[in-house]
PAVEXRO-457195 format. One record per residue (C-alpha): residue in three letters; x, y, z. Coordinates in steps of 0.001 Angstrom, whole numbers, padded with zeros to 6 digits, always signed. Example, Ala and Ser with C-alpha at 12.3 -4.5 7.8 and 13.67 -1.06 7.14 Angstrom:
% PAVEXRO-457195
ALA+012300-004500+007800/SER+013670-001060+007140/
***
This chain:
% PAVEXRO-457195
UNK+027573+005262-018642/UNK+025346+006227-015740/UNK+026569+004959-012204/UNK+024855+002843-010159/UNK+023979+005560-007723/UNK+022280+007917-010532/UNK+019982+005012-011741/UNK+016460+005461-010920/UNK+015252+001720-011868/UNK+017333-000419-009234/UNK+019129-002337-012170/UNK+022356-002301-010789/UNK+021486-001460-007152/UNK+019127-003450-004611/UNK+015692-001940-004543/UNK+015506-001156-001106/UNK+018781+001022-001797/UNK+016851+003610-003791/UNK+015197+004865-000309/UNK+017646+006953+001662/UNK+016593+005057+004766/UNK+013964+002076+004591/UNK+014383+001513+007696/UNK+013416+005047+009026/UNK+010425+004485+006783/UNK+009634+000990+008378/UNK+009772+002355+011427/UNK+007413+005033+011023/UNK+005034+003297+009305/UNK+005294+000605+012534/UNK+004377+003213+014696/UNK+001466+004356+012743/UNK+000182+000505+012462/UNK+000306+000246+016023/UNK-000989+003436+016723/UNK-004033+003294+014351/UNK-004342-000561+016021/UNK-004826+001197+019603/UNK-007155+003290+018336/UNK-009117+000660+016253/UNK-010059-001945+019309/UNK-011248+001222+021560/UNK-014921+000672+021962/UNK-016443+002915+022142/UNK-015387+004717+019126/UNK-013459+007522+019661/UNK-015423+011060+019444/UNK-012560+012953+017105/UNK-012418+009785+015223/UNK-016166+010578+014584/UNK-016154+013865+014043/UNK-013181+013533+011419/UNK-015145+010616+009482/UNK-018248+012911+008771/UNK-016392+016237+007958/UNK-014510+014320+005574/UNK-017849+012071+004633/UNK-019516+015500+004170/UNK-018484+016698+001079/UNK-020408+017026-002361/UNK-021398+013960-004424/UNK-019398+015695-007077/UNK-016219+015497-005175/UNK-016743+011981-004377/UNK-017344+011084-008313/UNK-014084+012731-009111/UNK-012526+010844-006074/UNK-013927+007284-007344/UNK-011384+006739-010377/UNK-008434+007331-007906/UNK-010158+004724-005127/UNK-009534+001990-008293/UNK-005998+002314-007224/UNK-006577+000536-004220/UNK-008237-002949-006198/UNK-006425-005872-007154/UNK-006314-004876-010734/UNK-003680-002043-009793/UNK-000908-004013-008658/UNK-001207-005610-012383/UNK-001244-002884-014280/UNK+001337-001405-012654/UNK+003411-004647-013165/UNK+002843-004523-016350/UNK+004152-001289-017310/UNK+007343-002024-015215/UNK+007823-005580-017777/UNK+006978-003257-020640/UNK+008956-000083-019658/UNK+011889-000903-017269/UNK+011728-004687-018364/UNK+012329-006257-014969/UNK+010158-009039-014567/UNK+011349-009519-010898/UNK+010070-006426-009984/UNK+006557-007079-011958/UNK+006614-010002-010433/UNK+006963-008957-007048/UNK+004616-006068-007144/UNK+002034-008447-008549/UNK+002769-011628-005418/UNK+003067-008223-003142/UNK-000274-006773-003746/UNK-002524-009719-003944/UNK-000607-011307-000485/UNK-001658-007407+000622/UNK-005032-007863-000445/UNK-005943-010748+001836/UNK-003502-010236+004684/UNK-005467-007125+005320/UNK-008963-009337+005290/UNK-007189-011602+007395/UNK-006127-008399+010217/UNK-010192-007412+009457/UNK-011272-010498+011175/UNK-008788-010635+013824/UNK-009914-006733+014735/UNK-013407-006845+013915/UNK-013789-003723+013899/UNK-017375-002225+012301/UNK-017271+000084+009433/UNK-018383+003840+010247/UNK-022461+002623+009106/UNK-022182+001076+012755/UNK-021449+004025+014167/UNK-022849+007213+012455/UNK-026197+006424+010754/UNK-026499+009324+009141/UNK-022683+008813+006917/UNK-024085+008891+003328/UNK-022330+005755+002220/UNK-021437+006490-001530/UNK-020197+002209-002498/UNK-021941-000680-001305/UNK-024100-000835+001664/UNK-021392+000157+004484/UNK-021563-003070+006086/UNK-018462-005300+006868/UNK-015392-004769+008696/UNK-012993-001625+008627/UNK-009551-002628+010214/UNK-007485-002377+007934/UNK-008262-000509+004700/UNK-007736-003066+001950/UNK-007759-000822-000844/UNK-005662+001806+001035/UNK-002763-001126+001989/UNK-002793-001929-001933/UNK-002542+001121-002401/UNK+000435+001972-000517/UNK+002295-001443-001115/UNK+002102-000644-005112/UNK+003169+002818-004453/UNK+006788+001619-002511/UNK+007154-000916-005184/UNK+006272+001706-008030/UNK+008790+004106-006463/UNK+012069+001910-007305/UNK+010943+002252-011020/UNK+010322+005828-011961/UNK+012684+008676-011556/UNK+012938+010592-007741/UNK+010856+013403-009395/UNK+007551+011768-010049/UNK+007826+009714-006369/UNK+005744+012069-004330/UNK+003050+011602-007194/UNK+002879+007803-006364/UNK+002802+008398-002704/UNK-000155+010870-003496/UNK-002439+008566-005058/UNK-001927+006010-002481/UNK-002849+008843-000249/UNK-005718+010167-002227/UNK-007108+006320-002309/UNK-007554+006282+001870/UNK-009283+009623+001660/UNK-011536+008410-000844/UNK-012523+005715+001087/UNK-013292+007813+004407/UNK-015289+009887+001233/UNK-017139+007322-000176/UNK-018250+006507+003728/UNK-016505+002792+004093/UNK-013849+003445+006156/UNK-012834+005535+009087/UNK-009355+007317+009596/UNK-006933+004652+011817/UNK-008682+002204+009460/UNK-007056+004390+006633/UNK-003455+005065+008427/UNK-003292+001266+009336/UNK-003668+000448+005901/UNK-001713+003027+004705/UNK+001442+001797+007333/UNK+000352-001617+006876/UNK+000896-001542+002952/UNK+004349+000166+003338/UNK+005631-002712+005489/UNK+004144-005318+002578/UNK+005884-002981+000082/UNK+009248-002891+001797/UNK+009144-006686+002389/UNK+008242-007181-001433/UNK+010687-005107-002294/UNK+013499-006916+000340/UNK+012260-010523-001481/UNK+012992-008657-004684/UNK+016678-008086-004176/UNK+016929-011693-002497/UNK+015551-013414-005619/UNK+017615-011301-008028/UNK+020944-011768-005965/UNK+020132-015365-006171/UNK+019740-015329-010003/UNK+022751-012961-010838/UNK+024795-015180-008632/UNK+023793-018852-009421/UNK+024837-022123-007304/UNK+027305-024575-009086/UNK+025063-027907-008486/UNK+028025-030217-008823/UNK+029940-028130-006052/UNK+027206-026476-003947/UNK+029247-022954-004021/UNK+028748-020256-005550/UNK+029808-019700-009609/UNK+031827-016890-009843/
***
């Protein structure tokens, strides 16, 4: 029988357990959300920000094509397929569950920072980006798709062997260049999403282990204590 510490699903371990440090990795992704925040309400826009956003914009429609599958990552429907395999696969419907309540509370806590930033998308700012989705209009801070990204890519991680982690964290990663790609986003709108989606993930993940502990320990109604 496999110990708890060699198990790569979190069955017998809390979830947040199976990083080293999570709270290392909260902290740096803190400092990037504040960071990339600084940066964000700067008006005018900084120049290397600028500069960054069309190198990266510049690039050949092909590349952007091959790009666009990834950027699907960052949409709602990710979170949900991901869940899914983790109820079919691992068959731990807490985590599914979580992953799905984490990425759609993701979703519009990011719309919500949007409006409290109001920061443009890069349209408002370079002209000439060739905007390769929609019409480059709305607001950039935070990434949406990049925070989904990111808090399906923690959650993922608890579920899949050590090995195949840094391939999770490279989608997420792909997803926020994609979007500087496809023209709709610039970078600290990326690495806020990208930091801001880690935080979601860890706290998903921290809910997780409360609601399991709470169902592998159950409270005796007719004494109010714990059964043992």
């Amino acid at each position: 029988m496999r110990s708890a510490e060699t198990c790569p699903t979190g069955a017998t371990r809390s979830y947040l357990a199976e990083f080293h440090r999570p709270l290392l990795l909260a902290g740096i992704a803190t400092i990037g959300l504040v960071s990339s925040y600084l940066v964000a309400i700067r008006r005018p826009v900084p120049g290397w920000e600028l500069r960054i956003t069309g190198s990266v914009n510049d690039v050949p429609d092909a590349i952007g094509s091959m790009l666009y599958p990834v950027m699907q990552f960052g949409t709602l429907g990710a979170p949900i397929l991901v869940a899914l395999a983790i109820a079919v696969c691992r068959r731990d419907l807490v985590l599914s569950s979580a992953v799905v309540t984490t990425g759609v509370v993701t979703w519009f806590a990011a719309k919500g920072v949007k409006r409290l930033v109001e920061r443009d998308r890069p349209r408002s700012y370079l002209p000439e980006i060739i905007v390769r989705e929609g019409d480059g209009s709305g607001l950039g801070y935070v990434s949406g798709h990049s925070a989904v990204a990111a808090s399906a890519a923690i959650m993922v991680m608890v579920a899949i062997p050590r090995r195949w982690r840094p391939v999770a964290g490279g989608v997420a990663g792909l997803v926020g260049v994609a979007r500087i790609v496809h023209g709709v986003h610039l970078p600290a709108d990326v690495i806020g999403g990208w930091s801001f989606g880690v935080l979601m993930g860890l706290g998903g993940l921290a809910v997780a282990d409360a609601v399991r502990d709470r169902s592998s320990h159950p409270v005796d109604p007719t004494t109010s204590t714990v059964a043992p």
